[in-house]
C-alpha positions as a printed NumPy array, in Angstrom:
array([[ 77.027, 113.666,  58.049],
       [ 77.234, 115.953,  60.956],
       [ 74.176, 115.784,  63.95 ],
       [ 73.58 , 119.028,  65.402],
       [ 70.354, 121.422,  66.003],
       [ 70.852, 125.072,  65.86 ],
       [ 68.475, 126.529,  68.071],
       [ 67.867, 131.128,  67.93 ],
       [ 65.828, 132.926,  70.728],
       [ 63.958, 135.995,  70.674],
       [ 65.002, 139.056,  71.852],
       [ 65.318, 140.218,  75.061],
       [ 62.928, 143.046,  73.451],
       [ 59.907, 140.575,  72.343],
       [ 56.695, 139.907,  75.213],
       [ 57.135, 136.359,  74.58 ],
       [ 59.33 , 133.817,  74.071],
       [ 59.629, 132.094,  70.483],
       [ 62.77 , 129.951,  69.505],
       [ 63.572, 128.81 ,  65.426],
       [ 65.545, 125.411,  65.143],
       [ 66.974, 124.52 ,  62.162],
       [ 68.455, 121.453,  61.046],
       [ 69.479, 118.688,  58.513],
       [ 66.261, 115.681,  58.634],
       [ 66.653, 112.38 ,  57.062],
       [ 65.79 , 113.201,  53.991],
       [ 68.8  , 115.436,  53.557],
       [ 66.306, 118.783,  53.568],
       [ 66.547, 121.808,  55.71 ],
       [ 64.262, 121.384,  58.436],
       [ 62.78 , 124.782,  60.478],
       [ 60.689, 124.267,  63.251],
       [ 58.987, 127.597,  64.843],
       [ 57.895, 127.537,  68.758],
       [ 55.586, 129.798,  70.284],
       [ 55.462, 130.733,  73.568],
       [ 52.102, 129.158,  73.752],
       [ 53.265, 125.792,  73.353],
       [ 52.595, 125.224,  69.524],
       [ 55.099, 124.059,  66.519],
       [ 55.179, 124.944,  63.136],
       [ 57.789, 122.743,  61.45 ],
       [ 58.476, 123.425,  57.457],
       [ 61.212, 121.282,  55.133],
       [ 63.242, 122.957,  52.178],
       [ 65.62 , 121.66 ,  49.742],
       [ 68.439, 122.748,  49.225],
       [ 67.879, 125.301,  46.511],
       [ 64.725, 127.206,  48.409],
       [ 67.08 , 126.952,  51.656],
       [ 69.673, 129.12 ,  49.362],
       [ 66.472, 131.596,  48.551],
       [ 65.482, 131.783,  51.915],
       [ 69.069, 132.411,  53.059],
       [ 69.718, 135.476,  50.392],
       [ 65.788, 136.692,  51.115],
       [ 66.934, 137.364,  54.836],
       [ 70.154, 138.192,  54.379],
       [ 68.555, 141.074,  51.85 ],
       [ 66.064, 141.809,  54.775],
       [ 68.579, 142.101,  57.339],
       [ 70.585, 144.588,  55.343],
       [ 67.154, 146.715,  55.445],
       [ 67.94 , 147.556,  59.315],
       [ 68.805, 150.49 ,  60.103],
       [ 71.761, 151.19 ,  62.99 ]])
């Protein structure tokens, strides 16, 4: 099984500074951790089925943007 984080930033746009990792934990789940730029973590675990929904949900939002 492959070892790797993926890590995303915010935007050059956004007042502070946020980052989303995602990643495979040990119980074979997609795990998403959220940091703020204040320090905190918000961590949540999906299986593999609501990691498909979540996928298709954004994908579905991001074709919502405009330009």
């Amino acid at each position: 099984m492959a070892n790797y984080n993926i890590i995303f930033n915010s935007t050059d746009n956004s007042e502070l500074y946020s980052s989303v990792e995602c990643f495979l934990n040990q119980h074979k789940e997609i795990a998403i951790v959220i940091e703020s730029s204040y320090g905190g973590k918000e961590a949540v675990s999906l299986d593999k089925s609501t990691a498909i929904k979540l996928a298709k949900t954004l994908r579905s939002e991001i074709n919502k943007i405009e330009g």
